[in-house]
ZADO-1210 file (C-alpha; in nm, 4 decimals, padded with zeros to 6 digits):
<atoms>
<atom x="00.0088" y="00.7642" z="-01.7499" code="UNK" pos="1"/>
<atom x="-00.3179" y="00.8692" z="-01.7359" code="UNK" pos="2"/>
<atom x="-00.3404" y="01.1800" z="-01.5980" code="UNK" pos="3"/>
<atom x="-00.6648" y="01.2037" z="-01.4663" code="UNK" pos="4"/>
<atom x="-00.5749" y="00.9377" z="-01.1989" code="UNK" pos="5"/>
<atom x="-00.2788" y="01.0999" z="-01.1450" code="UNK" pos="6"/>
<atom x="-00.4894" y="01.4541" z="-01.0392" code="UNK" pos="7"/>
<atom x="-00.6880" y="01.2437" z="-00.8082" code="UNK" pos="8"/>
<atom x="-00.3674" y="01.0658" z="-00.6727" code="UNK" pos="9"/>
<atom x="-00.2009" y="01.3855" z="-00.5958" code="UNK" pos="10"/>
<atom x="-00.4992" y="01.6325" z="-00.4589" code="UNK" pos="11"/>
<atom x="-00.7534" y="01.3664" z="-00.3718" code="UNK" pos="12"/>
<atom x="-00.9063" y="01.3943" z="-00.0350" code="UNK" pos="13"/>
<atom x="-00.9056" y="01.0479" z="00.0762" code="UNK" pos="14"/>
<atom x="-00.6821" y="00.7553" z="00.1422" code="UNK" pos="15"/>
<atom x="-00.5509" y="00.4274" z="-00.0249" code="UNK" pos="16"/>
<atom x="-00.7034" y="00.0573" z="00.0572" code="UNK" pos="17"/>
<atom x="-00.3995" y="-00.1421" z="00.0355" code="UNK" pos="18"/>
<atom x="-00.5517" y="-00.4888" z="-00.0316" code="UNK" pos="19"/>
<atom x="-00.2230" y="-00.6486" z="-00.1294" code="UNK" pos="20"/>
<atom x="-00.2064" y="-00.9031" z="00.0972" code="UNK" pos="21"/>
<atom x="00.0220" y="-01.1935" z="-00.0807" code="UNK" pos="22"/>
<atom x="00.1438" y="-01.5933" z="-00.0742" code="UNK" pos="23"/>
<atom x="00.2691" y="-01.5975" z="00.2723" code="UNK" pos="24"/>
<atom x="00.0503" y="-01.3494" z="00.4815" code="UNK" pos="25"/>
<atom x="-00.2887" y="-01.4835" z="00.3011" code="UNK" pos="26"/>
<atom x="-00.3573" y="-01.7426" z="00.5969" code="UNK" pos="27"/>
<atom x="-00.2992" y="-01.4840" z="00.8595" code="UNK" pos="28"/>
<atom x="-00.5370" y="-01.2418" z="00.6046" code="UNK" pos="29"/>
<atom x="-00.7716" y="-01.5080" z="00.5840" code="UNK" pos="30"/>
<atom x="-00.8042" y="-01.6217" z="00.9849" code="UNK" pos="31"/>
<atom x="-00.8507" y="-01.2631" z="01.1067" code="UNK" pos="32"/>
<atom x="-01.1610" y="-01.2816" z="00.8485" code="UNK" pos="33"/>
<atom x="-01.2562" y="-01.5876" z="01.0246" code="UNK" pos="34"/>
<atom x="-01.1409" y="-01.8239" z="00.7439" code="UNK" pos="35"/>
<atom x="-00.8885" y="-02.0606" z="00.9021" code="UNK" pos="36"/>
<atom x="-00.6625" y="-02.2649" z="00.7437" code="UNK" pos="37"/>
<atom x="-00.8772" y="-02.5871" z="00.8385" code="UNK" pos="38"/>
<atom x="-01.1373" y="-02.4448" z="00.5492" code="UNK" pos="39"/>
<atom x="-00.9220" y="-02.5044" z="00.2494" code="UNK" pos="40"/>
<atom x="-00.6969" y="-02.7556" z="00.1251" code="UNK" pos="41"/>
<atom x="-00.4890" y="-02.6381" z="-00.1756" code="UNK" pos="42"/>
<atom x="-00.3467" y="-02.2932" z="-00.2257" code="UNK" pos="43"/>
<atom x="-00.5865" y="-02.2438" z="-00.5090" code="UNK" pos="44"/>
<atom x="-00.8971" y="-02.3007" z="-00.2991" code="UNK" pos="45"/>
<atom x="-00.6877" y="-02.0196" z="-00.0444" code="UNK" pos="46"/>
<atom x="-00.6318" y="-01.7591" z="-00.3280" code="UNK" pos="47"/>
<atom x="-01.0028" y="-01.8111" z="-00.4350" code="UNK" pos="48"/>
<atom x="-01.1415" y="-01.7505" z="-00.1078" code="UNK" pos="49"/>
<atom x="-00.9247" y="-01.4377" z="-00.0952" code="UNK" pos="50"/>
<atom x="-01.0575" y="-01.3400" z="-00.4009" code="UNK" pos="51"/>
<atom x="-01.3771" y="-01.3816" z="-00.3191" code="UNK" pos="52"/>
<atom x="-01.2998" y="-01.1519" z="00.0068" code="UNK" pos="53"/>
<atom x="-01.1042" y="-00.8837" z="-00.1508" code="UNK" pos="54"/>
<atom x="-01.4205" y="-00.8748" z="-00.4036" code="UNK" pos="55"/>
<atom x="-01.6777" y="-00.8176" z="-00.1273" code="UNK" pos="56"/>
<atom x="-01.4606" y="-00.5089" z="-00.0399" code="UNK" pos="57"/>
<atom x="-01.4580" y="-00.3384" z="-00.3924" code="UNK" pos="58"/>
<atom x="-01.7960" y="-00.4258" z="-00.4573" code="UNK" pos="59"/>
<atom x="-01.9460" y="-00.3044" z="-00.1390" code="UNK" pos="60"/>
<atom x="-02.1398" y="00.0432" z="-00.1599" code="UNK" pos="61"/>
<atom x="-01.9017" y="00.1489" z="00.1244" code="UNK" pos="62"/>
<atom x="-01.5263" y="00.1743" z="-00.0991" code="UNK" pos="63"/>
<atom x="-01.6192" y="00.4322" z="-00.3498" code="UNK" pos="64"/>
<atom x="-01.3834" y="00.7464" z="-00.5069" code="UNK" pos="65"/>
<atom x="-01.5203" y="00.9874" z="-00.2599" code="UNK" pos="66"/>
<atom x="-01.3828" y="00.8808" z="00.0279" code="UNK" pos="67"/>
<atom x="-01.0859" y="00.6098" z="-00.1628" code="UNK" pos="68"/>
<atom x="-00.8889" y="00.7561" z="-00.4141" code="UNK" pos="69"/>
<atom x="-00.6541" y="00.4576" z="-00.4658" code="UNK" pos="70"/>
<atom x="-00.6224" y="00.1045" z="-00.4164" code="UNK" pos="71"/>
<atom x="-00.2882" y="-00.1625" z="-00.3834" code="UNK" pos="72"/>
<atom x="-00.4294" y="-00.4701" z="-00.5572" code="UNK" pos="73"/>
<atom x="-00.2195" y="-00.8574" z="-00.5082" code="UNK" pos="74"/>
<atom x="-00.1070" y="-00.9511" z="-00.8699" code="UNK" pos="75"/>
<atom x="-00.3229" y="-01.2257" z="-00.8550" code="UNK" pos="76"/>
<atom x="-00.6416" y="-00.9727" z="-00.8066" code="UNK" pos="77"/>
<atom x="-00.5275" y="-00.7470" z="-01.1054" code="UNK" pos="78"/>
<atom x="-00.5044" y="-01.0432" z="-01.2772" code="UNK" pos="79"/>
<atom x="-00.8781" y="-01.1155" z="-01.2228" code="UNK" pos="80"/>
<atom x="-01.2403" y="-01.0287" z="-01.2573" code="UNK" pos="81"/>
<atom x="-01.4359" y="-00.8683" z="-01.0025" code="UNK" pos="82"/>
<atom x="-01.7882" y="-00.8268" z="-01.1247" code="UNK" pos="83"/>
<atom x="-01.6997" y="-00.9793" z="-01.4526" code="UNK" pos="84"/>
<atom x="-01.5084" y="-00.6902" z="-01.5436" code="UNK" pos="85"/>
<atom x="-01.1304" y="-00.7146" z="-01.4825" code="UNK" pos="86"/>
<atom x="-01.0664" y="-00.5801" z="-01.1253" code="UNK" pos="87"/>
<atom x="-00.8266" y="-00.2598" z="-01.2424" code="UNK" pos="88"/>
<atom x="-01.1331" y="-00.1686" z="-01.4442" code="UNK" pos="89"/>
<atom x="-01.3639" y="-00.2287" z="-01.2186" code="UNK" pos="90"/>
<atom x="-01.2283" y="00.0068" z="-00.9552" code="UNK" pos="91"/>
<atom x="-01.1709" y="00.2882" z="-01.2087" code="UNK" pos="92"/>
<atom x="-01.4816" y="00.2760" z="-01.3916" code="UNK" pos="93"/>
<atom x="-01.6987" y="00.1873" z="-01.1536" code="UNK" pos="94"/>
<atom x="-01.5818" y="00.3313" z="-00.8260" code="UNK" pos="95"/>
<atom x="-01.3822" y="00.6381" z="-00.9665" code="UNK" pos="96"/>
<atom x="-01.0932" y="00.4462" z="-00.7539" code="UNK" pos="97"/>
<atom x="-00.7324" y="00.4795" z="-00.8871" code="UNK" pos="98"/>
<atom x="-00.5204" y="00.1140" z="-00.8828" code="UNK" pos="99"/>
<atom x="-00.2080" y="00.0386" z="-00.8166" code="UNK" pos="100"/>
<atom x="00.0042" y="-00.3540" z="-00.8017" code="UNK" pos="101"/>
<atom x="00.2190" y="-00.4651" z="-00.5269" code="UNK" pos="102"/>
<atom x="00.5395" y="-00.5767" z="-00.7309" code="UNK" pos="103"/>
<atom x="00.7630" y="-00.6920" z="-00.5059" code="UNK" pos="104"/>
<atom x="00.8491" y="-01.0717" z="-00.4256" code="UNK" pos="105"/>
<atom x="00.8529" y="-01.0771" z="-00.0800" code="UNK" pos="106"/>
<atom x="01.1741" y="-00.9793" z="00.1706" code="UNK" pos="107"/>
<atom x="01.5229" y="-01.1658" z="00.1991" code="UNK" pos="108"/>
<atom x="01.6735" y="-01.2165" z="00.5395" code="UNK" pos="109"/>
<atom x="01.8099" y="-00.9814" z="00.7797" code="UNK" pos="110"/>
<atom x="02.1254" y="-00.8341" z="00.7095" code="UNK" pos="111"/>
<atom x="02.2521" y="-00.4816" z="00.8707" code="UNK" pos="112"/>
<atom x="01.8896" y="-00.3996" z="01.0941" code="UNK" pos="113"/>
<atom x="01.6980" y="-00.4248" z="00.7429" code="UNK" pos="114"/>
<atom x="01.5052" y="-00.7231" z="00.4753" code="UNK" pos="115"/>
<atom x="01.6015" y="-00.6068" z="00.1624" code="UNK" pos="116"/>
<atom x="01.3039" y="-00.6829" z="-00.0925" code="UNK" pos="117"/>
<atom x="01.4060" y="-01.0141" z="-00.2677" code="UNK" pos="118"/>
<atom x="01.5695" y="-01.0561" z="-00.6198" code="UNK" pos="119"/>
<atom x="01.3079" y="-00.8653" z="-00.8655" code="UNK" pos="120"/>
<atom x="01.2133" y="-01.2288" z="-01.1125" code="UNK" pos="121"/>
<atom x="00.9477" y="-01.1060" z="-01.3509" code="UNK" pos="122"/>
<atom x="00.9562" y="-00.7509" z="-01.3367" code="UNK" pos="123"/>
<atom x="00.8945" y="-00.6524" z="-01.6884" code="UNK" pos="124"/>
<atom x="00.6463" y="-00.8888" z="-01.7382" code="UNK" pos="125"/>
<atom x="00.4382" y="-00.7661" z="-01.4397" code="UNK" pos="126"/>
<atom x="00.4679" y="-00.4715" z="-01.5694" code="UNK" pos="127"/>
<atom x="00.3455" y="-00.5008" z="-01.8980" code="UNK" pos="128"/>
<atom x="00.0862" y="-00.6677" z="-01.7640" code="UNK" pos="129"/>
<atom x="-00.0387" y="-00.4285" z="-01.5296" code="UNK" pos="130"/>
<atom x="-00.0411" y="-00.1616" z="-01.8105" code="UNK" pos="131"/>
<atom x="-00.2682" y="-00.3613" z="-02.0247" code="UNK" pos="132"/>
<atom x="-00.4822" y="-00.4048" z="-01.7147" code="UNK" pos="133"/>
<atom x="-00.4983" y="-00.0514" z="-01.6907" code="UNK" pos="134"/>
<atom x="-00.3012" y="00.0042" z="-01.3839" code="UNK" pos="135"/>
<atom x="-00.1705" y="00.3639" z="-01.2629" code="UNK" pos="136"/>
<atom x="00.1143" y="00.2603" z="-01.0443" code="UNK" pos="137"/>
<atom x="00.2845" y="00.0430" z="-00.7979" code="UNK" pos="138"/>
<atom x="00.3957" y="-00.0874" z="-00.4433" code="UNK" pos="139"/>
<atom x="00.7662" y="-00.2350" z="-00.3311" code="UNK" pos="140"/>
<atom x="00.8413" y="-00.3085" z="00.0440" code="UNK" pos="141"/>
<atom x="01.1230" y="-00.3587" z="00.2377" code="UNK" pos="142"/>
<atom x="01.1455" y="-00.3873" z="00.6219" code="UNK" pos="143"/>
<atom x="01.3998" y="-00.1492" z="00.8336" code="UNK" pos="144"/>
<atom x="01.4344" y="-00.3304" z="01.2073" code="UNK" pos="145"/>
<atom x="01.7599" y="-00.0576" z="01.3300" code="UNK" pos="146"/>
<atom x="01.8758" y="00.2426" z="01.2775" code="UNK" pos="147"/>
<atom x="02.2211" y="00.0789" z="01.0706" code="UNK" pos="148"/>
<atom x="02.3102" y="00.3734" z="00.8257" code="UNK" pos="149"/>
<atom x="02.4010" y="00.0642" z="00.5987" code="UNK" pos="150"/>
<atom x="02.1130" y="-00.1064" z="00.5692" code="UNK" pos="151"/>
<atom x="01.8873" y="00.1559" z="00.5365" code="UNK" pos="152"/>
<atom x="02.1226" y="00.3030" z="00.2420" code="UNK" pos="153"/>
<atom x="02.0673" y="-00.0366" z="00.1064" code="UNK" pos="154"/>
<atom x="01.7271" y="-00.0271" z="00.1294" code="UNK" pos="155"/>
<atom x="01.6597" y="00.2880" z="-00.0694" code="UNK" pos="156"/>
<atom x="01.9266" y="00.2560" z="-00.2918" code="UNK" pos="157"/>
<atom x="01.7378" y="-00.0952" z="-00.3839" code="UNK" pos="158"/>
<atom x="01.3638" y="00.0970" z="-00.3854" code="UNK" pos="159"/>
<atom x="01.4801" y="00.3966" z="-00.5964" code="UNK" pos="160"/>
<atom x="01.6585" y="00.1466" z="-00.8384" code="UNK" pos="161"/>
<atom x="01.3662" y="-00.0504" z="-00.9002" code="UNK" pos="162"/>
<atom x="01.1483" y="00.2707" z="-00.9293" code="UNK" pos="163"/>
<atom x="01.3630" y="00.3935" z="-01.1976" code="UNK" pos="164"/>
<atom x="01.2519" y="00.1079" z="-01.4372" code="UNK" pos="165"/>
<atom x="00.8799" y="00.1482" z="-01.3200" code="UNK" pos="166"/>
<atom x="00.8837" y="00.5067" z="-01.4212" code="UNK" pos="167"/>
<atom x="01.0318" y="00.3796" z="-01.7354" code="UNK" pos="168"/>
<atom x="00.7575" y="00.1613" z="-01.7772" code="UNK" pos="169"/>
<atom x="00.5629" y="00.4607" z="-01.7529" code="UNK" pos="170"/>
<atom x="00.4076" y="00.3517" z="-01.4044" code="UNK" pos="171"/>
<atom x="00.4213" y="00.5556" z="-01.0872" code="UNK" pos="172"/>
<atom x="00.5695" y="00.3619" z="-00.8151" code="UNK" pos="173"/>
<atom x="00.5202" y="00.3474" z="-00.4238" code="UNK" pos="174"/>
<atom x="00.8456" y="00.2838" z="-00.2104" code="UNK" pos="175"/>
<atom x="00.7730" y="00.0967" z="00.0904" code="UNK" pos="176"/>
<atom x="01.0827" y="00.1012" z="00.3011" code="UNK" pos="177"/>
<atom x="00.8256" y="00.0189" z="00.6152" code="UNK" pos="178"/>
<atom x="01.0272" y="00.0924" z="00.9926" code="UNK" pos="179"/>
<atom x="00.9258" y="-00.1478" z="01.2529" code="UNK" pos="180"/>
<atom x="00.6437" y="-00.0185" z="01.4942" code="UNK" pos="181"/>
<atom x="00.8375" y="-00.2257" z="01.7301" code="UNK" pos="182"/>
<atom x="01.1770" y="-00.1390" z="01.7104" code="UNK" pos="183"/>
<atom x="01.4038" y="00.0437" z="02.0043" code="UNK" pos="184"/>
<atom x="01.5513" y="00.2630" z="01.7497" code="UNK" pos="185"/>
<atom x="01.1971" y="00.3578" z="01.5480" code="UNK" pos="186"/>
<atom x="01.2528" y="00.7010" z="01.5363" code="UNK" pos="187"/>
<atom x="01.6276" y="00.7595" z="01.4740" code="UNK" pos="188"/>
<atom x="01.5763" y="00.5008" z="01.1571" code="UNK" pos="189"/>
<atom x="01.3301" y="00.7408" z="01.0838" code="UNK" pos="190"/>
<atom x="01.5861" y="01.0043" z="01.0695" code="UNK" pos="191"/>
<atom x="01.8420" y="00.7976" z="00.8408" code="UNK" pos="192"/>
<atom x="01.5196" y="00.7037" z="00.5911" code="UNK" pos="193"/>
<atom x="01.4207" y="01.1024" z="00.5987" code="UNK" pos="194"/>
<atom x="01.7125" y="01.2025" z="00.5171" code="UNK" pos="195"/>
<atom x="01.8011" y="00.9325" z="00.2256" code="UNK" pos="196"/>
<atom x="01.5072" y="00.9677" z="00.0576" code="UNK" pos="197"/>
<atom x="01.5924" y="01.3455" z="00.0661" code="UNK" pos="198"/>
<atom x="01.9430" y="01.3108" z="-00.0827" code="UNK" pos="199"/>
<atom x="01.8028" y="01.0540" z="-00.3876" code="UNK" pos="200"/>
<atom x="01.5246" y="01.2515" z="-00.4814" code="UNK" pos="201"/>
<atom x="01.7114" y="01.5633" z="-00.6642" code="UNK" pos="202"/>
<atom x="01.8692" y="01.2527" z="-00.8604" code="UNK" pos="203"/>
<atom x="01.4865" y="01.1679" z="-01.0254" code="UNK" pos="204"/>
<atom x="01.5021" y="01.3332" z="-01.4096" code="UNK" pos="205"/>
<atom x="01.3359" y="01.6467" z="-01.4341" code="UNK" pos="206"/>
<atom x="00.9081" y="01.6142" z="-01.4167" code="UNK" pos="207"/>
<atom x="00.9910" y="01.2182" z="-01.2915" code="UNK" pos="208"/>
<atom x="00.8349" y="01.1943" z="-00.9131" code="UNK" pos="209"/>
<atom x="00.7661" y="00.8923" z="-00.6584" code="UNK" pos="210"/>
<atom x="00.5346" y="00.7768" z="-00.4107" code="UNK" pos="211"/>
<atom x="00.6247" y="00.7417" z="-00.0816" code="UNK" pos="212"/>
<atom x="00.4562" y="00.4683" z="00.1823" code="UNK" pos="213"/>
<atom x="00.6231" y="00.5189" z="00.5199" code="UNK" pos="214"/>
<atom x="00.5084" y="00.4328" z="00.8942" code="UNK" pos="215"/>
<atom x="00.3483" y="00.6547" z="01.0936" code="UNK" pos="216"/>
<atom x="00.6473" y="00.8756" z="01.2262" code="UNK" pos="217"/>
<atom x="00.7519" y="00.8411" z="01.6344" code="UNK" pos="218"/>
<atom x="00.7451" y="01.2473" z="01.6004" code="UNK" pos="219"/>
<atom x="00.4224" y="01.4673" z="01.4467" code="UNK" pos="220"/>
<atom x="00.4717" y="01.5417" z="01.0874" code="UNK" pos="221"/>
<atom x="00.8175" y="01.4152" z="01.0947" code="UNK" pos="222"/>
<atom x="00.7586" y="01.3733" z="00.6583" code="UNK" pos="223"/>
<atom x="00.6406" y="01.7147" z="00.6289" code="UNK" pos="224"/>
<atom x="00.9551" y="01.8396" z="00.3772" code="UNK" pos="225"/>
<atom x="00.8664" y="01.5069" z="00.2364" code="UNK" pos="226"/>
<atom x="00.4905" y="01.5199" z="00.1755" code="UNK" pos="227"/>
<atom x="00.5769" y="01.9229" z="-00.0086" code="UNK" pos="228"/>
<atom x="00.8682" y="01.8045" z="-00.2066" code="UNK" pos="229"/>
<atom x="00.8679" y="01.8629" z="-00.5297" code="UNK" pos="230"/>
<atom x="00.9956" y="01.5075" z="-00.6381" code="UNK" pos="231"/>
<atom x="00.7576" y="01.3209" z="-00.4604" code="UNK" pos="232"/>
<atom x="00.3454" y="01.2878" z="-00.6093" code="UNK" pos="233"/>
<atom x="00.1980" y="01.1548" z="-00.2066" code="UNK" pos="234"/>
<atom x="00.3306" y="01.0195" z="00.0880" code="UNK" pos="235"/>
<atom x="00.1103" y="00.7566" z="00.2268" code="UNK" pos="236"/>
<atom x="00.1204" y="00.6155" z="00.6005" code="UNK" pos="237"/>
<atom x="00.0620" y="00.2272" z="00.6512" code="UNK" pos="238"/>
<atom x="-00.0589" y="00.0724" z="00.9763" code="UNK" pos="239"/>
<atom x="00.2228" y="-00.1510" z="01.0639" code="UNK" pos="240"/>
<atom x="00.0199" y="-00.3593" z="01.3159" code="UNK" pos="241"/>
<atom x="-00.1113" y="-00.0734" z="01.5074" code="UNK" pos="242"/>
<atom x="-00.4868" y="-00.1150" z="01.5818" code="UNK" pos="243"/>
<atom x="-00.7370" y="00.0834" z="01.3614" code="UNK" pos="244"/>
<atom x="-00.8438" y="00.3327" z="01.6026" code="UNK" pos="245"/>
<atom x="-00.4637" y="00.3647" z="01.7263" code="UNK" pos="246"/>
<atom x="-00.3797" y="00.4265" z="01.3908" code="UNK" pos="247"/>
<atom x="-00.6478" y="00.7071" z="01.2828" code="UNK" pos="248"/>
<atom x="-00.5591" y="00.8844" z="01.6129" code="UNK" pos="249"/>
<atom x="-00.1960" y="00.8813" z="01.5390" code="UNK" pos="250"/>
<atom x="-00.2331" y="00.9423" z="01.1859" code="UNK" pos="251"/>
<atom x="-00.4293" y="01.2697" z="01.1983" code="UNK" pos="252"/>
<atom x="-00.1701" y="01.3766" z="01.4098" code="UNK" pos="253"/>
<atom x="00.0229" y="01.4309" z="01.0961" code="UNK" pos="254"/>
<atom x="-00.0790" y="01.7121" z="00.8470" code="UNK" pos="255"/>
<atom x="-00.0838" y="01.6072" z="00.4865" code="UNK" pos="256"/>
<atom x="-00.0208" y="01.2449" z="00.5377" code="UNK" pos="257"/>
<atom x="-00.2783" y="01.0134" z="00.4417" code="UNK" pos="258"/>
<atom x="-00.3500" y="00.6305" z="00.4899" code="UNK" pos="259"/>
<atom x="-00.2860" y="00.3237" z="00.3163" code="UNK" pos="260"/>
<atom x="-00.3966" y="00.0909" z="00.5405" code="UNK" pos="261"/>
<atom x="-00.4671" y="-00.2749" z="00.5383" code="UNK" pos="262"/>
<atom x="-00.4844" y="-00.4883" z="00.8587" code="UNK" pos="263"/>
<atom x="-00.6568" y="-00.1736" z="01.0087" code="UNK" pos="264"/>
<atom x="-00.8774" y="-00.1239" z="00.7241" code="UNK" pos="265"/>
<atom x="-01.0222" y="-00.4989" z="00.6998" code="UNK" pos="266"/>
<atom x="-00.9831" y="-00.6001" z="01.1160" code="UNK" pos="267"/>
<atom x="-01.3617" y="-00.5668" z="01.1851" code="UNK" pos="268"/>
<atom x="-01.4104" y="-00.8015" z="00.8497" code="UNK" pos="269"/>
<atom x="-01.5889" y="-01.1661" z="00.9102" code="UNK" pos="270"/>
<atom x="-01.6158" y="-01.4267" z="00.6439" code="UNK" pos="271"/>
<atom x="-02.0028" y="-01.4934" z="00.8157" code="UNK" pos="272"/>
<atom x="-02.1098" y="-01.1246" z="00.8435" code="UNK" pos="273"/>
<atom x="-02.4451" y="-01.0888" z="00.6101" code="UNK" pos="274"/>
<atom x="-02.3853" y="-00.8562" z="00.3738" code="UNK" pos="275"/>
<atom x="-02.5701" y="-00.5779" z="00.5435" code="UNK" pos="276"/>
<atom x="-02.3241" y="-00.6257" z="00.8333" code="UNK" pos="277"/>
<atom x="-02.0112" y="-00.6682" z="00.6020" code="UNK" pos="278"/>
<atom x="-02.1112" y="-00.3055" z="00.4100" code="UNK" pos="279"/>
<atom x="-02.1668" y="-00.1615" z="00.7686" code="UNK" pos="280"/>
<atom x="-01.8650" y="-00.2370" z="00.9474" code="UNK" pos="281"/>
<atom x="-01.6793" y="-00.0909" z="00.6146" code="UNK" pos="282"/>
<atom x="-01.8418" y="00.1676" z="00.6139" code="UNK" pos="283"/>
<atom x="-01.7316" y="00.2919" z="00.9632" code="UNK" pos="284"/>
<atom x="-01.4074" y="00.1689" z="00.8966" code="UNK" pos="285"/>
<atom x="-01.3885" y="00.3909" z="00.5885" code="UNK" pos="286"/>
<atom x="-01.5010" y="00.6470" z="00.7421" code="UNK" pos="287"/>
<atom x="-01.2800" y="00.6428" z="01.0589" code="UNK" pos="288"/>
<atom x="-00.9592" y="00.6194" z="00.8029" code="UNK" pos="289"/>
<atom x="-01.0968" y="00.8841" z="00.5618" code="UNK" pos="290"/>
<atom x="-01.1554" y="01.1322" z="00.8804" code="UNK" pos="291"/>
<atom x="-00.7982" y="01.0449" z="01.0010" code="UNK" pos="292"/>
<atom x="-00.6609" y="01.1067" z="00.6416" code="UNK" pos="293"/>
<atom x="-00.8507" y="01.4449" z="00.6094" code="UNK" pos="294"/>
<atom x="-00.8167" y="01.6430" z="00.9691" code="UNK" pos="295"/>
</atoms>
């Protein structure tokens, strides 16, 4: 693991761009950047077009290490070139920004309030592949609707399972068991999550921590014993279909916990901005999600 990412992963000021949008939420990615499904006609010509979007973001002048310290990359990006350079590379050599691979394969149905992630198909392969590619770590996500004590044990008994084998791999991995914005009974799944991510972690061999990616909490700094455990490298807040501004406000409510955002990061985005306008609007994005991420 290289360890010089894993400084700037752990004491960074900054936050992750989680551009890890995959398969199935691609046409939604794609129509909020004013792409819609009427301009392509294969799912190649769709994945290309993302490409060419998620490029425009790591390229721009506004993502750079001083302000990003990591980015969630779709296989298929790590997989590519961004610049002619492969796109792990590119954000590490060139932008002093610290990648990472979403690994999962998408979520199975409801069972018990929660979407366990799907069957894990290929997981040694990704993973080999994302350590040729040069990539620090990963992403996994599940989906908790209720506050079931089942499913929830479920759910992290599936996350920290998986992460065992990426840490094996010699990859740090992100556990993503995201809570539902929505749901009636937000914050006491919050409680069950808090509390079985603290009774798993002790079980992590000695000098072995996690990631943690978790929605913002109902209550301020809810993950504080979380965010100063030993076991765990950074906890990271996502979005979860809150508006930027609504996120950065309720975000920097919450000491130590910084974003990894998506929808809220790209929401301004338009396929016909100018490229002057596209670096702009990024720009203030960044900077409202790096303030939010640093108060």
């Amino acid at each position: 693991m290289n360890q010089e990412q894993r400084s700037k992963i752990a004491y960074g000021r900054g936050f992750l761009a989680a551009l890890d949008q995959s398969g199935g939420s691609t046409p939604k990615a794609l129509a909020q950047y004013g792409v819609p499904e009427s301009g392509y006609t294969t799912e190649d010509e769709m994945f290309d077009l993302m490409h060419e979007f998620r490029s425009r973001i790591i390229t721009s002048p506004a993502l750079n290490g001083d302000r990003v310290i990591g980015a969630i990359l779709f296989e298929q990006t790590m997989d590519r070139d961004v610049a002619g350079t492969a796109a792990p590379l590119y954000l590490w050599e060139h932008k002093q920004v610290v990648p990472f691979v979403k690994v999962d394969e998408g979520l199975a149905d409801e069972k018990d309030g929660v979407r366990l992630m799907k069957p894990f198909t290929k997981l040694d392969d990704l993973l080999a592949r994302a350590t040729r590619r040069r990539v620090f770590g990963t992403k996994m996500r599940s989906f908790v609707t209720r506050a079931d004590p089942a499913g929830v044990a479920a759910v992290l008994d599936q996350q920290f399972g998986y992460a065992e084998r990426i840490l094996d791999a010699g990859l740090m991995p992100i556990l993503e068991p995201e809570v539902d914005i929505h749901s009636d009974e937000k914050q006491p799944a919050e409680e069950l999550l808090r509390q079985g991510i603290l009774d798993r972690l002790p079980a992590l061999p000695d000098g072995r921590q996690v990631m943690l990616k978790l929605s913002i909490p109902t209550q301020d700094d809810f993950y504080a014993g979380l965010i100063e455990h030993p076991r765990v490298l950074r906890v990271v807040a996502l979005s979860g279909g809150y508006s930027q501004q609504d996120a950065d406000v309720r975000l920097a409510r919450n000491h130590g916990l910084i974003a990894s955002f998506s929808r809220a990061l790209t929401e301004d985005l338009r396929h016909q901005q100018t490229d002057d306008e596209f670096n702009r609007v990024l720009d203030t994005s960044v900077a409202g999600i790096y303030s939010a991420s640093t108060t």
